[in-house]
N, C-alpha and C positions, 0 to 999 in steps of 0.2 A: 504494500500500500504506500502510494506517496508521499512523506510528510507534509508536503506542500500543500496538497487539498483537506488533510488535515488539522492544518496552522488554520487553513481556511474556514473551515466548520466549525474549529473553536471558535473562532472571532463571532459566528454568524449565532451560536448557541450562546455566548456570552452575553452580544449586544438584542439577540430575537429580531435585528433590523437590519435588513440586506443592504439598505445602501448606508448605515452609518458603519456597517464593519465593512463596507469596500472604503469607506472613505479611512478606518483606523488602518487598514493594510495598504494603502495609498496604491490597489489595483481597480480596473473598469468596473463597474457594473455586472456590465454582462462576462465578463469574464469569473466573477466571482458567481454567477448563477448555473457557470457551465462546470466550474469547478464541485458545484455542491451535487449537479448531478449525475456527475459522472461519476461522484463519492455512492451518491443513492444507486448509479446503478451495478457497480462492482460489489454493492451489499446487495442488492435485491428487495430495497425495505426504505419505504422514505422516509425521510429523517427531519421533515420540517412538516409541521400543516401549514399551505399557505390561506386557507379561506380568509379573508379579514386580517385578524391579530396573526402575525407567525410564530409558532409554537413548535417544540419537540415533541414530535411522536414517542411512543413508548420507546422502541427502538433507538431513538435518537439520544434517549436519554441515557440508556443503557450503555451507547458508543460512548456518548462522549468522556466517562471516565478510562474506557480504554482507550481513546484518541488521546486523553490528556498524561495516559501514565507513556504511550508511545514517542511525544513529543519530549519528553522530560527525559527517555534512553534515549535519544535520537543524537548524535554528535551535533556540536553545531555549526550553522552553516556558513560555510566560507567565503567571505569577501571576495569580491570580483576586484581586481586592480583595475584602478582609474585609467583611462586613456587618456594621452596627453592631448590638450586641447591645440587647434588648429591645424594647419593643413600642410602639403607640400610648399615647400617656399617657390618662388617663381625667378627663375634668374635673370640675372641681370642684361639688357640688354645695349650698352654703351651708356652713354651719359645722360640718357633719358630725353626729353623737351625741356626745352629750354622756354623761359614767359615769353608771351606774345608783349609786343610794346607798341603802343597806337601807331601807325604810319611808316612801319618798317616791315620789311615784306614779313611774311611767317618763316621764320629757321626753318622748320619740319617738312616745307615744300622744297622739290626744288625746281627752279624756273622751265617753262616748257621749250624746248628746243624745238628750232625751225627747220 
């Protein structure tokens, strides 16, 4: 079983509110409802009632102490190293333009030959 969708369903049985525990796991919406059941359907037993108020099923209740004691052996999860920001640098290509100055031809042209 995935820890991830897991973490998931604790949040979702903690809060009883799907988009205040997508908002405490700072993932989508909808991601967090495909997460929950894809959990429901690897058990075979749904784990929330959503009529109205959403609530733990019997089942639901039952998991979530062993969700909670699986999260607690589960090693923890390891930081992703940051990617250094920006991009390829772009080389150089001579001494760049030079300013334009009112009433002098443009540097960066050069005159059309006859």
């Amino acid at each position: 079983m995935n820890i991830t969708l897991l973490r998931r369903f604790v949040a979702v049985a903690e809060e009883l509110h799907f988009p205040r525990a997508a908002d405490a796991l700072g993932i989508p919406l909808a991601s967090l409802y495909s997460s929950i059941e894809k959990l429901e359907t690897e058990l075979g037993h749904p784990l929330f009632t959503r009529h109205g108020e959403t609530q733990l099923t019997k089942v639901g209740i039952l998991f979530l102490d062993e969700a909670r004691r699986e999260i607690a052996a589960a090693p923890a999860p390891v930081e992703k190293p940051m990617a250094k920001a920006g991009g390829k640098a772009k080389a150089s290509k001579g001494k760049g333009r030079a300013p334009i100055v009112k009433g002098k031809p443009k540097p960066y042209k050069k005159r059309q030959g006859r």
